[in-house]
Backbone atoms as SQL, in Angstrom:
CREATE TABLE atoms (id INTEGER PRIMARY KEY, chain TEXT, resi INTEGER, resn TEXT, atom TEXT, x REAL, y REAL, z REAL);
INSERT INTO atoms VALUES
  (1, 'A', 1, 'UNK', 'N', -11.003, -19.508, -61.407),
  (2, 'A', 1, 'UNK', 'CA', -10.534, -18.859, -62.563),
  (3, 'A', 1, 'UNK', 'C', -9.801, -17.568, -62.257),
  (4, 'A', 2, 'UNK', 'N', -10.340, -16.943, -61.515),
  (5, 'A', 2, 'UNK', 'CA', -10.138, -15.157, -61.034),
  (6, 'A', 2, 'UNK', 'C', -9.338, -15.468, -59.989),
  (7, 'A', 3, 'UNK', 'N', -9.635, -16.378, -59.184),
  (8, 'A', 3, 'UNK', 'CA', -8.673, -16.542, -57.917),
  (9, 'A', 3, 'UNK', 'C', -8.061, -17.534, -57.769),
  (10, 'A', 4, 'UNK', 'N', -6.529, -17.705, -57.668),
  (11, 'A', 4, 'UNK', 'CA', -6.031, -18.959, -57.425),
  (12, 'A', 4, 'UNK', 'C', -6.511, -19.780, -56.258),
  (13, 'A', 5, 'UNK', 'N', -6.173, -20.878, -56.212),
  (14, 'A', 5, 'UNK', 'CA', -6.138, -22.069, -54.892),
  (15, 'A', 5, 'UNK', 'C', -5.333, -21.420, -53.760),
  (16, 'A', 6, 'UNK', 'N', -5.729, -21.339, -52.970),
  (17, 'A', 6, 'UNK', 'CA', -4.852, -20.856, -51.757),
  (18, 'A', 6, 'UNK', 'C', -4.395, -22.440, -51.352),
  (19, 'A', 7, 'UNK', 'N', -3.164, -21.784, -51.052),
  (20, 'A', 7, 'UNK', 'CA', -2.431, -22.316, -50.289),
  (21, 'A', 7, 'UNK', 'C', -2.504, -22.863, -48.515),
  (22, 'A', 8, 'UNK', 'N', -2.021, -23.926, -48.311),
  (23, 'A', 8, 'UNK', 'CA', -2.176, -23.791, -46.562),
  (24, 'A', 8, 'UNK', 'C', -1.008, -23.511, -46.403),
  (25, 'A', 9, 'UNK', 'N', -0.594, -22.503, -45.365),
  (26, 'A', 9, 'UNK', 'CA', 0.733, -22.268, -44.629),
  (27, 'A', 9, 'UNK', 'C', 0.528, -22.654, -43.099),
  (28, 'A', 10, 'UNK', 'N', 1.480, -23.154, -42.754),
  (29, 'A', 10, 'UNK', 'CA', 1.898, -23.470, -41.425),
  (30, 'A', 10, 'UNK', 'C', 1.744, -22.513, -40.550),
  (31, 'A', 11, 'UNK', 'N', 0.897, -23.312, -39.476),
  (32, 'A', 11, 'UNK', 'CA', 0.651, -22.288, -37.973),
  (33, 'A', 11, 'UNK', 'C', 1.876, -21.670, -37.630),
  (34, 'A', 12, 'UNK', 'N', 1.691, -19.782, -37.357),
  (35, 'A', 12, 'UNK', 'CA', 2.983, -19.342, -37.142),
  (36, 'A', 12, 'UNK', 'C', 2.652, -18.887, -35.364),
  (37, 'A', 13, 'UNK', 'N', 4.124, -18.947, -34.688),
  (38, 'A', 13, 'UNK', 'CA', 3.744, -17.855, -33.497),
  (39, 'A', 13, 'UNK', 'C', 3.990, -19.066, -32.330),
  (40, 'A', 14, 'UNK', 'N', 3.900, -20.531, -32.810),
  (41, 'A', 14, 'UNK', 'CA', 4.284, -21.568, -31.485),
  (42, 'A', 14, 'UNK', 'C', 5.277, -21.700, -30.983),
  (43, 'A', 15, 'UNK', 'N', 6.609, -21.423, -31.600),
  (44, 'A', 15, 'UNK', 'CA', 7.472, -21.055, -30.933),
  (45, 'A', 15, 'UNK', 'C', 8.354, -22.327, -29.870),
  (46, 'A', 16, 'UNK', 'N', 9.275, -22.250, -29.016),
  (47, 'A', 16, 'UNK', 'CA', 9.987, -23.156, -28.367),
  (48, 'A', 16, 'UNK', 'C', 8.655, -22.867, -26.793),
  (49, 'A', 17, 'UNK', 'N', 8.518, -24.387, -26.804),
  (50, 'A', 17, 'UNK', 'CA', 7.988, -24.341, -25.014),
  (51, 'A', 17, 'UNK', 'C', 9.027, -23.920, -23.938),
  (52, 'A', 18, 'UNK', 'N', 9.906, -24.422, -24.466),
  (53, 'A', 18, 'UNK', 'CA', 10.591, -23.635, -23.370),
  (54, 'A', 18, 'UNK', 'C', 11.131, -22.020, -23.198),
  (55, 'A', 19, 'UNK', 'N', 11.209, -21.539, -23.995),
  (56, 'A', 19, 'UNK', 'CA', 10.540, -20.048, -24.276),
  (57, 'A', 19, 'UNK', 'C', 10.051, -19.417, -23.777),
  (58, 'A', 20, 'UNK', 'N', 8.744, -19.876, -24.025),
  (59, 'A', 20, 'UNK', 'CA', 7.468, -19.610, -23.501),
  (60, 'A', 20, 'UNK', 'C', 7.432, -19.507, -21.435),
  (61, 'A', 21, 'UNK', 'N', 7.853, -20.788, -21.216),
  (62, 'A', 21, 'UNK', 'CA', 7.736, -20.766, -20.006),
  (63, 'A', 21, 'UNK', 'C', 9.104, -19.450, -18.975),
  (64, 'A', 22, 'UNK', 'N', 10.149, -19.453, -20.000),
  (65, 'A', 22, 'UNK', 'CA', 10.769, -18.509, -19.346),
  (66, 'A', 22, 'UNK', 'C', 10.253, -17.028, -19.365),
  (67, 'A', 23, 'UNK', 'N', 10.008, -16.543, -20.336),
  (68, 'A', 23, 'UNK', 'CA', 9.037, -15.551, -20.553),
  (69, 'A', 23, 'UNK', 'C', 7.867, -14.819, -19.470),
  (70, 'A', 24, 'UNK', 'N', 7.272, -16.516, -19.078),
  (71, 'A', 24, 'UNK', 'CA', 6.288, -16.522, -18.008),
  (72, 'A', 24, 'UNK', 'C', 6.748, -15.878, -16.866),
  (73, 'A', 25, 'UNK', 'N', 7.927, -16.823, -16.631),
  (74, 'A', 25, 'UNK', 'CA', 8.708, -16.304, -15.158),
  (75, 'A', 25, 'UNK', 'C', 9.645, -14.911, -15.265),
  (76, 'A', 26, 'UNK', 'N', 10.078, -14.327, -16.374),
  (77, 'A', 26, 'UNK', 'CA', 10.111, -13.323, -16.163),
  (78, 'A', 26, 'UNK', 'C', 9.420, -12.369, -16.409),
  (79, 'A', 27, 'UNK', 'N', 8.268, -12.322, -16.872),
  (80, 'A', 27, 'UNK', 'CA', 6.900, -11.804, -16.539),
  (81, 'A', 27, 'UNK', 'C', 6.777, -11.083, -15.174),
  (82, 'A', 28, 'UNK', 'N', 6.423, -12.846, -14.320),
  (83, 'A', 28, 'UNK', 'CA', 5.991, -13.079, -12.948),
  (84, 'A', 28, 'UNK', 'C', 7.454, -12.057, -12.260),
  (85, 'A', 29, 'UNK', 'N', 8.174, -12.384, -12.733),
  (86, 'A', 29, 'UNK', 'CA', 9.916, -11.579, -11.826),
  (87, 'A', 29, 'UNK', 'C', 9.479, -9.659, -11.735),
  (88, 'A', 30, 'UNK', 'N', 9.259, -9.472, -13.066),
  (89, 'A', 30, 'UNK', 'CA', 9.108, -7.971, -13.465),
  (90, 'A', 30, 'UNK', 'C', 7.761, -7.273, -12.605),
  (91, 'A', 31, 'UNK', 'N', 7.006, -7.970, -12.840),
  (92, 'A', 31, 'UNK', 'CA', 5.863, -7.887, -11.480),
  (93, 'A', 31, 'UNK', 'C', 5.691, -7.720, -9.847),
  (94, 'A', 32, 'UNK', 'N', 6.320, -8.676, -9.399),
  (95, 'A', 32, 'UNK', 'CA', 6.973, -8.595, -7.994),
  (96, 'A', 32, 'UNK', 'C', 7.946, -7.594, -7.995),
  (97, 'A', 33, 'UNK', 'N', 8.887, -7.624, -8.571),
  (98, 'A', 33, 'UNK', 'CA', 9.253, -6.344, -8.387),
  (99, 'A', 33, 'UNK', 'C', 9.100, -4.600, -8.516),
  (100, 'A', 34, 'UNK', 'N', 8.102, -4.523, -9.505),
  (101, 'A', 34, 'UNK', 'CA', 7.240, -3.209, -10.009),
  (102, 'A', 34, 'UNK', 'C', 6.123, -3.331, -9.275),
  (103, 'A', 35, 'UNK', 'N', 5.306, -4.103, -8.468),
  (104, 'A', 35, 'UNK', 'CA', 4.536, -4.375, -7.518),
  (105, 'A', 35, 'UNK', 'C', 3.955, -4.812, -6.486),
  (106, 'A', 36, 'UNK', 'N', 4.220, -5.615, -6.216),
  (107, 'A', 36, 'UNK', 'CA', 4.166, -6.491, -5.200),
  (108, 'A', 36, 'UNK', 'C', 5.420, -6.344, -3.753),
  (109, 'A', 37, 'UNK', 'N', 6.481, -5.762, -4.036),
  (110, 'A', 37, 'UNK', 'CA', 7.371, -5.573, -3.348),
  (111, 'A', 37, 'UNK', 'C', 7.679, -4.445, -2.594),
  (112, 'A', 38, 'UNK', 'N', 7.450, -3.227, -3.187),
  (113, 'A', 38, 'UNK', 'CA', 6.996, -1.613, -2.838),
  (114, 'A', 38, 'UNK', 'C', 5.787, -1.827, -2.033),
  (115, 'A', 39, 'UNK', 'N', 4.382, -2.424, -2.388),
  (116, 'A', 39, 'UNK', 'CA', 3.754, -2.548, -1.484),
  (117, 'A', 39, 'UNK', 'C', 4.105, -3.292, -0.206),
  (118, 'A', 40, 'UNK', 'N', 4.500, -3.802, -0.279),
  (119, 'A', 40, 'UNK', 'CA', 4.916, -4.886, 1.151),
  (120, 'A', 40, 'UNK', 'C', 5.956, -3.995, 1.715),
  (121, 'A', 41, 'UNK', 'N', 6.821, -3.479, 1.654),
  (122, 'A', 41, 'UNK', 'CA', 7.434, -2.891, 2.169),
  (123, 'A', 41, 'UNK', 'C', 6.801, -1.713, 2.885),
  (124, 'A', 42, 'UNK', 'N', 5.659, -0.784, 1.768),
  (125, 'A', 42, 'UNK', 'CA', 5.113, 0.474, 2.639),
  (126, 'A', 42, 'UNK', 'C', 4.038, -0.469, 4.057),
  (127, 'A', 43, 'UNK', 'N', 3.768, -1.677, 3.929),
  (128, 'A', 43, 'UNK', 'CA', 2.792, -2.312, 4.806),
  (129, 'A', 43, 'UNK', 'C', 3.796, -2.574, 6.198),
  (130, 'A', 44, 'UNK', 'N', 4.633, -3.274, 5.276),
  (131, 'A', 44, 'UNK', 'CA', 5.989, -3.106, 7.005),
  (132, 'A', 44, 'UNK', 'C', 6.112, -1.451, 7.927),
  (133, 'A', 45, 'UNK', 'N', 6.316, -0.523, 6.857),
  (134, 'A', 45, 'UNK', 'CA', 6.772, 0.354, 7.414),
  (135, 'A', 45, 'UNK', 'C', 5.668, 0.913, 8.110),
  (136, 'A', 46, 'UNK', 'N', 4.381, 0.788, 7.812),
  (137, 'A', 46, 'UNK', 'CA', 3.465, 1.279, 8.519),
  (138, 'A', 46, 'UNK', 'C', 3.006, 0.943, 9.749),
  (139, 'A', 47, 'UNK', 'N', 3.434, -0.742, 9.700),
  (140, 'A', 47, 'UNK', 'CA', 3.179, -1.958, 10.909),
  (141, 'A', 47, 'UNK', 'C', 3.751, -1.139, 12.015),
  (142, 'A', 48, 'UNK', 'N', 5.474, -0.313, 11.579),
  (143, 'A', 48, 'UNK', 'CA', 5.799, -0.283, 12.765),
  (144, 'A', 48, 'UNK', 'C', 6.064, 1.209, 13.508),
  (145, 'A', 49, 'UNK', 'N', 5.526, 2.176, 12.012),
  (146, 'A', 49, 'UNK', 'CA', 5.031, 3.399, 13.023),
  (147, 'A', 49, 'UNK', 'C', 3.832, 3.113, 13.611),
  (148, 'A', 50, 'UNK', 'N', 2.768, 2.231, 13.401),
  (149, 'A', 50, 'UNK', 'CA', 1.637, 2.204, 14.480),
  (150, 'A', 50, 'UNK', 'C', 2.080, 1.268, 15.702),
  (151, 'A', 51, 'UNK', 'N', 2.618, 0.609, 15.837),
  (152, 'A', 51, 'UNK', 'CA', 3.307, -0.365, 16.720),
  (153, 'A', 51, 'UNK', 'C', 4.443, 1.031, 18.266),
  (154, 'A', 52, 'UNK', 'N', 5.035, 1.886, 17.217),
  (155, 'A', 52, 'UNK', 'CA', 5.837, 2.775, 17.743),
  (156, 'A', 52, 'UNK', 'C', 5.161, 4.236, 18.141),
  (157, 'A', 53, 'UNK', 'N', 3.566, 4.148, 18.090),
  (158, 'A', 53, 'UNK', 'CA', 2.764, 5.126, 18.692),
  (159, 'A', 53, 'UNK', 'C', 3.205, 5.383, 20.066),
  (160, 'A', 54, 'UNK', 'N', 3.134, 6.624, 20.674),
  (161, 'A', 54, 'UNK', 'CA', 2.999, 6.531, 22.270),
  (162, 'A', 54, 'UNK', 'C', 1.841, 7.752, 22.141),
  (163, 'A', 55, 'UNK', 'N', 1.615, 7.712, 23.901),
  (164, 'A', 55, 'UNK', 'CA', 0.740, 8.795, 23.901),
  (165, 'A', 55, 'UNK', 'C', 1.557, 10.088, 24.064),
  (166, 'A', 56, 'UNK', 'N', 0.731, 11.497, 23.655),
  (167, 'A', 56, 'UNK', 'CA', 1.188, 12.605, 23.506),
  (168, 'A', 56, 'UNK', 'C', 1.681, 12.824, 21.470),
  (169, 'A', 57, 'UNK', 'N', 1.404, 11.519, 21.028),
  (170, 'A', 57, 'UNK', 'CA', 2.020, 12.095, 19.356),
  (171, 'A', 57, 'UNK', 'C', 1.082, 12.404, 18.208),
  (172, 'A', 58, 'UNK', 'N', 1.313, 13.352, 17.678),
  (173, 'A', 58, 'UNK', 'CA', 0.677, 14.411, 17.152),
  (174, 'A', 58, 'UNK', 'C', 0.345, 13.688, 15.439),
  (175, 'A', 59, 'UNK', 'N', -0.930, 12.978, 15.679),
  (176, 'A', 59, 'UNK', 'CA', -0.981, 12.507, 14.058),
  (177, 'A', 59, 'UNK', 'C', -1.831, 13.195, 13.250),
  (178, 'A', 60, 'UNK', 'N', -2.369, 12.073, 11.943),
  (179, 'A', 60, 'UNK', 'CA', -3.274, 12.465, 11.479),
  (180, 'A', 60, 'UNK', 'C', -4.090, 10.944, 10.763),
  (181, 'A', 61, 'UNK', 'N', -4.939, 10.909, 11.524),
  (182, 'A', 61, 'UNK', 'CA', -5.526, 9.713, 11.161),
  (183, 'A', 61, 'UNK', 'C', -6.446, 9.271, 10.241),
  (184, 'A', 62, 'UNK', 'N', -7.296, 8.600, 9.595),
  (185, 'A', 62, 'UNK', 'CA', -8.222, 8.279, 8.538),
  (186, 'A', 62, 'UNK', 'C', -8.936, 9.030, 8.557),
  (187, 'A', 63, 'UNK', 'N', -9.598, 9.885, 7.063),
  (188, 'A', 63, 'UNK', 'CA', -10.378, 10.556, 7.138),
  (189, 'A', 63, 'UNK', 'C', -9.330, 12.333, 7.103),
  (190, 'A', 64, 'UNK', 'N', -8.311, 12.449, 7.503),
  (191, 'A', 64, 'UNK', 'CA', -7.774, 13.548, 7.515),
  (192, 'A', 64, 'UNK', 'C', -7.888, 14.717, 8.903),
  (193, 'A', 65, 'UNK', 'N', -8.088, 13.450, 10.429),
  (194, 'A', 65, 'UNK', 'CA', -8.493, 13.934, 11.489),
  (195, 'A', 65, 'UNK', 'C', -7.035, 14.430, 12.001),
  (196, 'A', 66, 'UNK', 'N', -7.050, 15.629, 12.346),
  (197, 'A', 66, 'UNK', 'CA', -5.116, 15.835, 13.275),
  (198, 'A', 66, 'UNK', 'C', -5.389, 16.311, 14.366),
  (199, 'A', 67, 'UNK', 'N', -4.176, 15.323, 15.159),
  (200, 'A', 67, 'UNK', 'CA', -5.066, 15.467, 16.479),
  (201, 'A', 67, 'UNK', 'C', -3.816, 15.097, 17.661),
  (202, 'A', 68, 'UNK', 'N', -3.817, 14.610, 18.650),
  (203, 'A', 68, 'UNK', 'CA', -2.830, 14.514, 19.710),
  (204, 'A', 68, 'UNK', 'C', -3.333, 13.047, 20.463),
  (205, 'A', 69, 'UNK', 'N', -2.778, 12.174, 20.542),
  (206, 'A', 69, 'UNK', 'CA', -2.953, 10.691, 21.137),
  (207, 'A', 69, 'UNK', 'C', -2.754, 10.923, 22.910),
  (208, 'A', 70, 'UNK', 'N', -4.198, 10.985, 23.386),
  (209, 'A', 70, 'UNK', 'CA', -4.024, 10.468, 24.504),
  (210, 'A', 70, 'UNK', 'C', -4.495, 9.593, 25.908),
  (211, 'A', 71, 'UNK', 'N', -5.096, 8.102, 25.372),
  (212, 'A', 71, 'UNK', 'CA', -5.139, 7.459, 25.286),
  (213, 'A', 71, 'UNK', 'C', -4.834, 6.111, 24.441),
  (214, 'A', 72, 'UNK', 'N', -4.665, 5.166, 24.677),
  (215, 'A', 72, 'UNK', 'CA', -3.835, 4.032, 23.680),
  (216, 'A', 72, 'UNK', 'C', -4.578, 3.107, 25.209),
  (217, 'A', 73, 'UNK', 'N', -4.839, 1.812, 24.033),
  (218, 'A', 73, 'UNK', 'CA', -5.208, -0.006, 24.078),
  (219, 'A', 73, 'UNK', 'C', -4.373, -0.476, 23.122),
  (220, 'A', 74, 'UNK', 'N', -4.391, -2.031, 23.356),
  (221, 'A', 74, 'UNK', 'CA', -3.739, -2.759, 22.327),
  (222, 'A', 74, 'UNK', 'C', -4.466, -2.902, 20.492),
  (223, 'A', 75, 'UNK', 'N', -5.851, -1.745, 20.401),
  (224, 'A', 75, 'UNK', 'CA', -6.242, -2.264, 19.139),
  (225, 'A', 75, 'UNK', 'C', -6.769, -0.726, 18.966),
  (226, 'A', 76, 'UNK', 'N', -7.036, 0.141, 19.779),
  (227, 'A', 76, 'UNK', 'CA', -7.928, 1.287, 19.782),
  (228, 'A', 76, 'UNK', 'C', -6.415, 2.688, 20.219),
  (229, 'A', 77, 'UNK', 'N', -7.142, 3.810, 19.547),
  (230, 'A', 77, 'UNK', 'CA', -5.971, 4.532, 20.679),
  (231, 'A', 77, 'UNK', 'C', -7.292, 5.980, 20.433),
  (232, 'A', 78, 'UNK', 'N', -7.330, 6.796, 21.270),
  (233, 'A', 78, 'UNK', 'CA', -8.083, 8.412, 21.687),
  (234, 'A', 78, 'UNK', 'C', -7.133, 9.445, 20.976),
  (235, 'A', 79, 'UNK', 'N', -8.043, 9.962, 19.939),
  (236, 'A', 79, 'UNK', 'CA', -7.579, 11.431, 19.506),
  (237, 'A', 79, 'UNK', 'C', -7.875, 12.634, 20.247),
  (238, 'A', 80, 'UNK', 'N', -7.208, 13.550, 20.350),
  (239, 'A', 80, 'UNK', 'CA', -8.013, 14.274, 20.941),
  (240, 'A', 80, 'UNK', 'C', -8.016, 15.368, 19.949),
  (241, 'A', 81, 'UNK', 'N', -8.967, 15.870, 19.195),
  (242, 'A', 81, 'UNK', 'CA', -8.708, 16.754, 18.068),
  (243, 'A', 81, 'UNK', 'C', -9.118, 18.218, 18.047),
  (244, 'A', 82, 'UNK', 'N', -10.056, 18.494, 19.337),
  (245, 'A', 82, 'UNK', 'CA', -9.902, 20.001, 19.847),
  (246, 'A', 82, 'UNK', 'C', -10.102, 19.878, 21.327),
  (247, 'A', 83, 'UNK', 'N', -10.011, 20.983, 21.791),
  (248, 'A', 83, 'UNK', 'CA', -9.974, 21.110, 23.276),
  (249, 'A', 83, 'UNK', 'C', -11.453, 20.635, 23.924),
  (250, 'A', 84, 'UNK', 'N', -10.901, 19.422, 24.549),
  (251, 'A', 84, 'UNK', 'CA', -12.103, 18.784, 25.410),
  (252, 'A', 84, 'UNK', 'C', -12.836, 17.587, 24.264),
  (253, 'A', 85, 'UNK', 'N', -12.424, 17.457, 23.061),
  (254, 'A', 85, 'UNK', 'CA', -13.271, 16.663, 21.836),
  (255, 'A', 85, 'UNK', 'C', -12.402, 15.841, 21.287),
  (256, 'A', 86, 'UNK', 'N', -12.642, 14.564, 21.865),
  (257, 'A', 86, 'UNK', 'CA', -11.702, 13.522, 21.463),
  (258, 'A', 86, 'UNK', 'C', -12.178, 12.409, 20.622),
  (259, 'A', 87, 'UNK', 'N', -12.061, 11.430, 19.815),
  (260, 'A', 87, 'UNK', 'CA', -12.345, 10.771, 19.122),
  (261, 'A', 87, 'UNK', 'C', -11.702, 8.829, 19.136),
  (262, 'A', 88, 'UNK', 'N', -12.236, 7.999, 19.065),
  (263, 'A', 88, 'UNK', 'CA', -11.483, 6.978, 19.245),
  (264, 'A', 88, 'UNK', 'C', -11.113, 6.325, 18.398),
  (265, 'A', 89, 'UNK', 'N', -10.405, 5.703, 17.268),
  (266, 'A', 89, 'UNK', 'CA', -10.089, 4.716, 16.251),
  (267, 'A', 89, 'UNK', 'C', -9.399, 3.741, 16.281),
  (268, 'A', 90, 'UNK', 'N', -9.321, 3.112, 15.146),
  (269, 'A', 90, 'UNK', 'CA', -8.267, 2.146, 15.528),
  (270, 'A', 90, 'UNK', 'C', -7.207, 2.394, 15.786),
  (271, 'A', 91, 'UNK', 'N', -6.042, 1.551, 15.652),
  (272, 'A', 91, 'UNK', 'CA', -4.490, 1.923, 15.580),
  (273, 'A', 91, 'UNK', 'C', -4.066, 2.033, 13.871),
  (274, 'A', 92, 'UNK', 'N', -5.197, 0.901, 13.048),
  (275, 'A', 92, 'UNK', 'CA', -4.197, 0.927, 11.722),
  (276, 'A', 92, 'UNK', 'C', -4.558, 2.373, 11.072),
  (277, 'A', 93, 'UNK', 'N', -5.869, 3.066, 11.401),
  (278, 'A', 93, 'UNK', 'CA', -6.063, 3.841, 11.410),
  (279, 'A', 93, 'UNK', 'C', -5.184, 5.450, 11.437),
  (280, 'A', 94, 'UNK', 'N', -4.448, 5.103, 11.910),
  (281, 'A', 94, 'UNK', 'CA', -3.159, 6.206, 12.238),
  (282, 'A', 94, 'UNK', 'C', -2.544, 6.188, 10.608),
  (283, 'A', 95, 'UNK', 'N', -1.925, 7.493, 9.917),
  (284, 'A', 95, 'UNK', 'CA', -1.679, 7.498, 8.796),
  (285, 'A', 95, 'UNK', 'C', 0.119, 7.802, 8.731),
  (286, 'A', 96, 'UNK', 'N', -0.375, 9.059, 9.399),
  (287, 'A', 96, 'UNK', 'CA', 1.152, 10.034, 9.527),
  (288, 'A', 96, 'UNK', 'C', 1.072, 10.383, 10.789),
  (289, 'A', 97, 'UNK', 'N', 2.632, 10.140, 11.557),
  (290, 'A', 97, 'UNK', 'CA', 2.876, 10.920, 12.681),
  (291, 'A', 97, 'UNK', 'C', 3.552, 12.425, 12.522),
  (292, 'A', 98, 'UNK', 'N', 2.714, 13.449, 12.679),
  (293, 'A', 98, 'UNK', 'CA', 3.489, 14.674, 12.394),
  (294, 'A', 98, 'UNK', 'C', 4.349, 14.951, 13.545),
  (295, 'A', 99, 'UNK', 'N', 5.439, 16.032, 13.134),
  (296, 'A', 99, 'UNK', 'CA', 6.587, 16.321, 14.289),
  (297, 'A', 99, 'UNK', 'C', 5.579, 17.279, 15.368),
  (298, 'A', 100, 'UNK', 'N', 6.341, 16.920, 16.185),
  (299, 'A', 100, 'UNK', 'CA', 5.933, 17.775, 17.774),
  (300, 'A', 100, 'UNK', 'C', 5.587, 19.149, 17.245),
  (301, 'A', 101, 'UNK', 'N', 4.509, 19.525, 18.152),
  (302, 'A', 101, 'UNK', 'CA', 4.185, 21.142, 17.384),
  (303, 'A', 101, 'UNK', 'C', 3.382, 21.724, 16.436),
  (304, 'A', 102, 'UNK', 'N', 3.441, 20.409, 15.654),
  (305, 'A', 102, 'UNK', 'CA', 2.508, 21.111, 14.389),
  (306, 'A', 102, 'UNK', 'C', 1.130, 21.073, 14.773),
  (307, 'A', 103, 'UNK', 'N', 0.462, 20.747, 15.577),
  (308, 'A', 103, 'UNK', 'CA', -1.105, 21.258, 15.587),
  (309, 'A', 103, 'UNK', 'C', -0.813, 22.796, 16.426),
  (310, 'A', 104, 'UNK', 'N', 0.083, 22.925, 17.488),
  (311, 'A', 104, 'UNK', 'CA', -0.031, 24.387, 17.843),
  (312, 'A', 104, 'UNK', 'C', -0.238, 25.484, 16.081),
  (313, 'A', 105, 'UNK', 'N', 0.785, 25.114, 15.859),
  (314, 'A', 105, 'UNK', 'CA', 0.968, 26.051, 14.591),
  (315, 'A', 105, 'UNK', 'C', -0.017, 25.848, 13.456),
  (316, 'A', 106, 'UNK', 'N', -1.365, 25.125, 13.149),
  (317, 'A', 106, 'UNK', 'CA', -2.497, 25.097, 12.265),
  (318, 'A', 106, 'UNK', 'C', -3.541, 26.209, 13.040);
């Protein structure tokens, strides 16, 4: 009496499948590129300053250790982070190579 009969209306929002699936992939496109791609790249670049270690270079390794490389293996390399007190880690371990000098000057 007070309220009419409702009506049924048609499911809204389904849209073209094929739509849909492009949508998906440029989704997936906008992603790889805002993420997935920047990371992979900083992972390269890191591969090959630790790869391009020698001994005598002045880093700063995990943890925020700065120190002078002198010793190196194929998986390990020796900090030496004060006089006579050296430390051993890995290689991926290595963060930043600072320029020549800078531990004199800390």
């Amino acid at each position: 009496m007070f309220i009419s009969p409702a009506h049924a209306q048609a499911a809204g929002g389904g849209g073209d499948p094929m739509s849909l699936t492009i949508m998906m992939i440029l989704m997936f496109v906008v992603l790889w590129f805002i993420m997935v791609r920047p990371q992979m790249k900083r992972a390269k670049e890191h591969k090959a300053m630790v790869e391009a270690l020698q001994k005598g270079d002045e880093v700063v390794a995990a943890g925020g250790m700065v120190g002078k490389i002198t010793k190196m293996t194929d998986a390990y390399i020796t900090i030496e982070i004060a006089e006579s007190i050296e430390i051993v880690v890995q290689r991926g371990a290595v963060q930043t190579v600072l320029p020549k000098g800078t531990i004199k000057s800390l």
